[in-house]
C-alpha positions as CSV (number, residue, x, y, z in Angstrom):
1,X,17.1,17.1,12.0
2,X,19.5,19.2,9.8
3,X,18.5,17.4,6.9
4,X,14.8,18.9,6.6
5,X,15.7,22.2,8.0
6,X,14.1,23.6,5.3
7,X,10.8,21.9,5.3
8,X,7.7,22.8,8.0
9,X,6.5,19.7,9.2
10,X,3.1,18.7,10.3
11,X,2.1,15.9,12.4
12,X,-2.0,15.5,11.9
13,X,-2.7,13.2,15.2
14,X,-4.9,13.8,18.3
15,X,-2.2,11.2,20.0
16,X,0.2,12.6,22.4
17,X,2.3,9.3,22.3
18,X,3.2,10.1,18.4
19,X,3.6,13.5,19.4
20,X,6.3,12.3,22.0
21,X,7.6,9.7,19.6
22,X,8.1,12.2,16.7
23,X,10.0,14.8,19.1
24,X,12.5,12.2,20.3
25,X,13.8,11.4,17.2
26,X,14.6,14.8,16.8
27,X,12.4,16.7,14.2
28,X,11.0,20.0,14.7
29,X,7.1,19.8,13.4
30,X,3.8,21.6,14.1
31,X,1.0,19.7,15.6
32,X,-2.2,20.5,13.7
33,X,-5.2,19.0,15.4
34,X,-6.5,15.9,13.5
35,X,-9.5,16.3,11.4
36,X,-12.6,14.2,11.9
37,X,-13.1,12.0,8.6
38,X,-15.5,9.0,8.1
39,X,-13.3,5.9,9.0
40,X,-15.6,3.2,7.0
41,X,-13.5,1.0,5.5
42,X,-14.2,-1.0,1.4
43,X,-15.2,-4.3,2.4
44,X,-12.5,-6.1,0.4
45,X,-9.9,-4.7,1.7
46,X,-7.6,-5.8,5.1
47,X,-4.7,-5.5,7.5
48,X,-1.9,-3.6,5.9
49,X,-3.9,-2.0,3.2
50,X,-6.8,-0.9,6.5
51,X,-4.0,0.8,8.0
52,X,-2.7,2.7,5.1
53,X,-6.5,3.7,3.6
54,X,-6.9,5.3,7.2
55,X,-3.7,7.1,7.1
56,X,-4.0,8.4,3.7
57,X,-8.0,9.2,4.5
58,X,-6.7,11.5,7.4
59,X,-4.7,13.3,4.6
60,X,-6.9,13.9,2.2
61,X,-8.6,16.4,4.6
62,X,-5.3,18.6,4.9
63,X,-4.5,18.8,0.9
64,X,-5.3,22.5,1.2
65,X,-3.1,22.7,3.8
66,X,0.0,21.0,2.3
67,X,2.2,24.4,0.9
68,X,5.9,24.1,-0.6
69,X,8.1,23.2,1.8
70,X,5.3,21.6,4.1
71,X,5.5,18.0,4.7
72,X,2.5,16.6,6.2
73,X,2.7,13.3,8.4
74,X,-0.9,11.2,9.4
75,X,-1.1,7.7,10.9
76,X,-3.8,5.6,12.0
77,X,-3.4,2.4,14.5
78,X,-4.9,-0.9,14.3
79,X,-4.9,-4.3,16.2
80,X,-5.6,-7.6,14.4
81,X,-6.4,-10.6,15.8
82,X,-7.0,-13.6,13.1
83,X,-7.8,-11.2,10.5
84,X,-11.0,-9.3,12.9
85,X,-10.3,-5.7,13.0
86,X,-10.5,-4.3,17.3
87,X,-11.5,-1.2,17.2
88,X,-11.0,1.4,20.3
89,X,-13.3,0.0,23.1
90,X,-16.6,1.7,23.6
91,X,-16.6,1.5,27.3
92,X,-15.7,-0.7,30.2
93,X,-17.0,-4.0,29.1
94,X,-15.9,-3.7,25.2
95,X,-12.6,-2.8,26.9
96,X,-13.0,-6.3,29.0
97,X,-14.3,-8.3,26.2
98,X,-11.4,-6.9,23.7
99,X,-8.6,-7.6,26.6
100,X,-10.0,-11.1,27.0
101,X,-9.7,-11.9,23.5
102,X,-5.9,-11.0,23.1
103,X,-5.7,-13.3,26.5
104,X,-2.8,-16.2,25.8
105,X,-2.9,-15.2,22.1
106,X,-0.9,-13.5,19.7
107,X,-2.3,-10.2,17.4
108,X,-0.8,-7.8,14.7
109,X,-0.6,-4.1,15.4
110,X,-0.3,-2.4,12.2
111,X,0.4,1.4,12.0
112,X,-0.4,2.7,8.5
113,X,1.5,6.4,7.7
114,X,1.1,9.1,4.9
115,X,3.9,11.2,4.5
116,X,2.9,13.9,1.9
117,X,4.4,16.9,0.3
118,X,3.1,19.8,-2.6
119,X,5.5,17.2,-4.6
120,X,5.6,13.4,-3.4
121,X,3.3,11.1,-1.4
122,X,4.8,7.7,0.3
123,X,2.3,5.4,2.2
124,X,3.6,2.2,4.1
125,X,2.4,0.2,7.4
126,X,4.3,-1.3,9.5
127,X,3.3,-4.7,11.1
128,X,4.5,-5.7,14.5
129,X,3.3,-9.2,16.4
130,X,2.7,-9.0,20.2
131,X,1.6,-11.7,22.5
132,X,0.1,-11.5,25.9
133,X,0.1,-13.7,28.6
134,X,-2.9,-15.6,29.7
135,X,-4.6,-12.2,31.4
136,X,-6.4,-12.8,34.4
137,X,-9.8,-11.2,34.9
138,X,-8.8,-9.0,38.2
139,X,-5.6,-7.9,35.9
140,X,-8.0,-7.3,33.2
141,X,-10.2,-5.4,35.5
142,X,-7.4,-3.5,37.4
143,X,-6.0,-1.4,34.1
144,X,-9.2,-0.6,32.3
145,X,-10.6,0.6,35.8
146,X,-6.8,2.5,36.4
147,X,-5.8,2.9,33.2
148,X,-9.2,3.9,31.2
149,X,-7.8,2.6,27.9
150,X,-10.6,3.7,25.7
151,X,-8.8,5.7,23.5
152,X,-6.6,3.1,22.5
153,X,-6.9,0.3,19.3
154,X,-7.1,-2.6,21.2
155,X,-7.9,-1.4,24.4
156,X,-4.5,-1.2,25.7
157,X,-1.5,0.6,25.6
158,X,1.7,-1.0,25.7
159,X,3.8,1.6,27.4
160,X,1.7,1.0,30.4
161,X,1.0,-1.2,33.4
162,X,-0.4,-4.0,31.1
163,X,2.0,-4.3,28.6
164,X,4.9,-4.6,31.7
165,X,3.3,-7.4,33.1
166,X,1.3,-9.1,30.3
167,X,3.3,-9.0,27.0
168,X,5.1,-12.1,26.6
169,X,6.7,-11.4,23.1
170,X,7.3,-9.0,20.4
171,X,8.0,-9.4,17.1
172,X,8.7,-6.0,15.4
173,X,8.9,-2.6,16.0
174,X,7.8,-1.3,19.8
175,X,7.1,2.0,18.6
176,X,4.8,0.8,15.9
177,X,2.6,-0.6,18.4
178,X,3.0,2.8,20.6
179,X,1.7,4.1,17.6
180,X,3.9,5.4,15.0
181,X,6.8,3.3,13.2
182,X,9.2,6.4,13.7
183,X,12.3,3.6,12.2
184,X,10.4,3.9,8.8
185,X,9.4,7.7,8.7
186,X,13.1,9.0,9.8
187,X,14.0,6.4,6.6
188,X,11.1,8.2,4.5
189,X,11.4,11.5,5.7
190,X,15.2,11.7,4.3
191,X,13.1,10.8,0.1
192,X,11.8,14.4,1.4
193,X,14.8,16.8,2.3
């Protein structure tokens, strides 16, 4: 984007979906490989504000990193489902049991972004509702054994096989549950140029 032709942009993630996302809308960036940080999350706090303590977490490990002209871009991805927090699924049968839970119901995926410069900080999540169908246990069975979800919040991903046949209904952004609300940060990334 001509408006940030100035600025080196980097995109902290390990995901190659917000890698793909960010390209598309036309930015040039730098990805830098995300660091590990401890993800334990203050008991009082939930959804939205989960989402954005994560993102700005991630980007408190790069402040050394963050020169003039350097904008620095983290995320981090959760699914909701009455308020419970599912994680990315441990193996095949935390994978099942997560998948059988978002069954016939509807859940929140909230993506929570830091946007950071030597000069300004902006954090925001963005909220989107999905619903799946009721999910039958050989569909269930069928993507995590083709599919191998596991690095995904929620133990799916909604660009594939899954989300075609089993979501129902979305309220919200479809990126943001891809992984990164790139509506917003285009929107925030022009408070930067």
């Amino acid at each position: 984007m001509n408006f940030l032709s100035d600025k080196k942009i980097l995109l902290a993630s390990k995901s190659p979906r917000r890698k793909q996302l960010l390209k598309d809308t036309g930015f040039s960036f730098t990805v830098i490989k995300g660091k590990e940080v401890d993800e334990s999350i203050p008991e009082k706090i939930t959804g939205k504000d989960v989402a954005i303590f994560l993102a700005d977490l991630k980007a408190d490990a790069y402040t050394n990193e963050i020169k003039e002209n350097t904008i620095l871009i983290t995320a981090d991805t959760i699914v909701c489902l009455n308020d419970k927090i599912l994680g990315k699924p441990k193996d095949y049968e935390d994978a099942f049991n997560i998948l059988q839970s978002l069954s016939g119901k509807e859940h929140k995926v909230i993506t929570g972004v830091s946007v950071r410069s030597a000069e300004k900080q902006i954090s925001f999540a963005d909220e989107t509702s999905v619903k799946f169908k009721d999910l039958s246990k050989e569909e269930i069975d069928y993507y995590i054994t083709n599919y191998k979800p596991y690095d995904k919040a929620g133990a799916y991903g909604i660009q594939e096989w899954i989300g075609y046949i089993g979501i129902t209904e979305i309220k919200g952004s479809y990126f943001n549950v891809m992984g990164l609300p790139v509506q917003k940060i285009y929107e925030i990334l022009k408070k930067f140029a």
